[in-house]
N, C-alpha and C positions, 0 to 999 in steps of 0.2 A: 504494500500500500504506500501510496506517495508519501510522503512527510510534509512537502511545500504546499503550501495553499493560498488560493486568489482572495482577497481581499476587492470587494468591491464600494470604491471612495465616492461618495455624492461631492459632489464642490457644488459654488456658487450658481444661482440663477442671474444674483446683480452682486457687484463687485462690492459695493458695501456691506452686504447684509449676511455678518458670519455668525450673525447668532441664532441662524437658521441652520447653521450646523452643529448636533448635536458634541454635547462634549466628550461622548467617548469616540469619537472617532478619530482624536490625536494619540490615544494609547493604539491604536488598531495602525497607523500609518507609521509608527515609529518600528515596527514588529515588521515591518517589508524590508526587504533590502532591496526587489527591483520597482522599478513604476512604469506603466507603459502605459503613455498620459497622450491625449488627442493633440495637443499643441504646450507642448515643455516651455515656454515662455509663459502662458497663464497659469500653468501647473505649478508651477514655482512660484509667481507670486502667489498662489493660491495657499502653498503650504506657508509661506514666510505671512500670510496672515492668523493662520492659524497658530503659530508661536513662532514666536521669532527665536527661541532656543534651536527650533528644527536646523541641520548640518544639510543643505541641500546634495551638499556634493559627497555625502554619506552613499547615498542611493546609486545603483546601478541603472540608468534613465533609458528606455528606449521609446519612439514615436508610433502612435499607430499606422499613421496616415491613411491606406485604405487596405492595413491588412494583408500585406504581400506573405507569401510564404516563408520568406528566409523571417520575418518577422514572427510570424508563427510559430515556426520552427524556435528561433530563440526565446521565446514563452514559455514553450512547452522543457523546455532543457531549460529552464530555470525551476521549472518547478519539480525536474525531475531530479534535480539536484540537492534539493530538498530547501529551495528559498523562498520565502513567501513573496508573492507578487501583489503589487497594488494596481488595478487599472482605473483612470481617471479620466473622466470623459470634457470637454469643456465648457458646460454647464448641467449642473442636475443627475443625475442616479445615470452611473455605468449601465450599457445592456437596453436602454429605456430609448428607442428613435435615436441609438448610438450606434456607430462602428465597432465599440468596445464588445458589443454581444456575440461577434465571432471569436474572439478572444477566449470567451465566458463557454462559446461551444467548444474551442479545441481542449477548456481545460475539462469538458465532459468528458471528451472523446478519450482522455488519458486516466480517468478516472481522482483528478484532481476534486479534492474537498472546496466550494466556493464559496463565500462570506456576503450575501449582500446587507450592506447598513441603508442605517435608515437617512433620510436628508433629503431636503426638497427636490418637488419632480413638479415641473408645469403642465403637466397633462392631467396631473389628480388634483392641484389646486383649485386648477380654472374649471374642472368637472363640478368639485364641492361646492364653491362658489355659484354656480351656475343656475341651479337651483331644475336642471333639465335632470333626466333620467340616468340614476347614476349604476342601476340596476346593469343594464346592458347599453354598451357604449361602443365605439371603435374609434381610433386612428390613422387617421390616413395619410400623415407627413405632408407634403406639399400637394396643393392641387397641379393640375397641367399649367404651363407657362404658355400655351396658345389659347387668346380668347374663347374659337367656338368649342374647342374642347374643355376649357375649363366651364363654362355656362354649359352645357350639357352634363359634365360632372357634378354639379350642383345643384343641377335637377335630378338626376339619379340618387344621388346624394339623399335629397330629399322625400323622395318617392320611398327609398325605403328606409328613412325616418318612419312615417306617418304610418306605413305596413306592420312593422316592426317596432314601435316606439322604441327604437334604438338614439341614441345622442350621437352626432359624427362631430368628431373633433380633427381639425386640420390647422397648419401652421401655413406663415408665408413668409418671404425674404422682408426686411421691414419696411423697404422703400417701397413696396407695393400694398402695402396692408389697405392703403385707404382705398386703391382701383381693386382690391377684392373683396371690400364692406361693401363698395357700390354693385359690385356684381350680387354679389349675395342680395341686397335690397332690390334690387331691379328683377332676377331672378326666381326667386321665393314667394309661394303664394304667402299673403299677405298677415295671415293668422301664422306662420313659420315663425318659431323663438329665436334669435341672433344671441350671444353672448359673447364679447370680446372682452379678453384679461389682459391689460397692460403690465410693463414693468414687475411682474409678481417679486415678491420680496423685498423690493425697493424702497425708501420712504415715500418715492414718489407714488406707489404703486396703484394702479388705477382696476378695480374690477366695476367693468359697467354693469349694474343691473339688467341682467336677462331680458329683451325686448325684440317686440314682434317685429317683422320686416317692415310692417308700413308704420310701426313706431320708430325705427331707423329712418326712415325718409325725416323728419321733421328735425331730425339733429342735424348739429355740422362740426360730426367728429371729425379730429387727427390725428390718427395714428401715424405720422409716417416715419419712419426710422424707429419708432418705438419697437420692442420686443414684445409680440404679442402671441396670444393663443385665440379660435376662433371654434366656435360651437355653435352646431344649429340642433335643433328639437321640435319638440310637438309641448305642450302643456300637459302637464300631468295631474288627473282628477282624481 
C-alpha cells in the first residue's frame, strides 16, 4: 500500500478573503513536500498569506498546466515514493471545474489514499444563495463563444430546467458577463429565475437576489470584469 498521499488544498476565490480558509489546512500543507499548483506565482503568494513562517522553497513545486504525461508520471512517483502531494488549483477546491481532477484520477488509478479539505467553492455558494433548486442541479463550465449557439444553448438549457426542475449553473470569461445577462434576458421565457453571484468572498461581494428574466430587463446591471457565477431555474413551490 502506498505510504504518500494527495492532499487536496482549497485556496482563495478573492485575494483578500483568507478567512474563508479554514485553519486546519496550514497543518495539512506543511505535511507535503510536493505541490502541483495551476499557476506557482498565485500558489505562493497564496501560501505566504496563509503564514508567513511557511519556507516556500521547502517544497518540491511542479505546474499543472494541462496535464501532460511526463507531468503525471512525476505525480505519480512522488507519491510512490512515499511523499505527500499537495494539488492546488487557482481559485477554490482542487478537482471542482479544475485541471487538478486528473491529477486526483491518476492518484486512483495507483491506488493512492486522497484528502479533500474543506474551503470555498463558487459553485455551492452561488447554488445556496440562490434560493433555486438545490436538490438536483448541474454545471456546465462555459456556454458556447458563438452567439447562435450559445442562444440555442440557453434554450435547451432551459427547456430542461422546467422538465426537470433541475438548477443549470454556468460561468463566463468576465468581460462578457454583461453580453450573457443580456442573452439570458432576451432568451428566457419570462417567469425563468436569473441568479448572478458576484465577487463571492470578497468584501465587495455582490449576491443578487434571484430574479425573473423580465425582472432582469428593468435593471442596469454591470458585471463586466467582475468574477461571476450565473444560474437559471424554475421557482420552487
Amino acid at each position: 500500500m502506498l505510504t504518500g498521499e494527495v492532499w487536496l488544498i482549497p485556496s482563495l476565490l478573492a485575494e483578500d478573503a483568507t478567512e474563508c480558509i479554514p485553519s486546519y489546512i496550514l497543518p495539512r500543507v506543511l505535511q507535503c513536500q510536493v505541490l502541483f499548483v495551476e499557476n506557482e506565482r498565485t500558489a505562493r503568494r497564496f501560501l505566504k498569506k496563509l503564514s508567513k513562517e511557511i519556507i516556500i522553497d521547502n517544497f518540491e513545486w511542479h505546474t499543472i498546466h494541462k496535464t501532460e504525461p511526463t507531468v503525471i508520471k512525476s505525480f505519480q512517483d512522488a507519491l510512490k515514493q512515499g511523499k505527500h502531494v499537495g494539488i492546488i488549483s487557482e481559485a477554490g477546491c482542487p478537482g471542482v471545474a479544475d485541471p487538478g481532477q486528473i491529477l486526483v484520477a491518476a492518484a486512483q488509478d495507483i491506488g493512492a489514499k486522497v484528502n479533500p479539505l474543506v474551503g470555498p467553492n463558487s459553485i455551492l455558494l452561488a447554488l445556496m444563495a440562490s434560493g433555486l433548486n438545490g436538490q438536483q442541479f448541474r454545471f456546465h463550465g462555459y456556454l458556447p463563444i458563438d452567439s447562435f449557439e450559445r442562444k440555442n444553448k440557453i434554450k435547451e438549457l432551459e427547456q430542461e430546467s422546467i422538465q426537470q426542475t433541475i438548477t443549470q449553473i454556468f460561468i463566463e470569461t468576465p468581460y462578457r458577463n454583461n453580453q450573457l445577462l443580456q442573452d439570458l434576458v432576451q432568451q428566457l421565457s419570462p417567469n425563468t429565475r436569473i441568479c448572478v453571484a458576484v465577487n463571492l468572498t470578497h468584501p465587495t461581494e455582490e449576491i443578487i437576489l434571484t430574479k425573473t428574466a423580465k425582472d432582469w430587463k428593468k435593471e442596469k446591471a454591470d458585471f463586466h470584469k467582475k468574477p461571476a457565477i450565473f444560474l437559471i431555474g424554475v421557482h420552487l413551490t
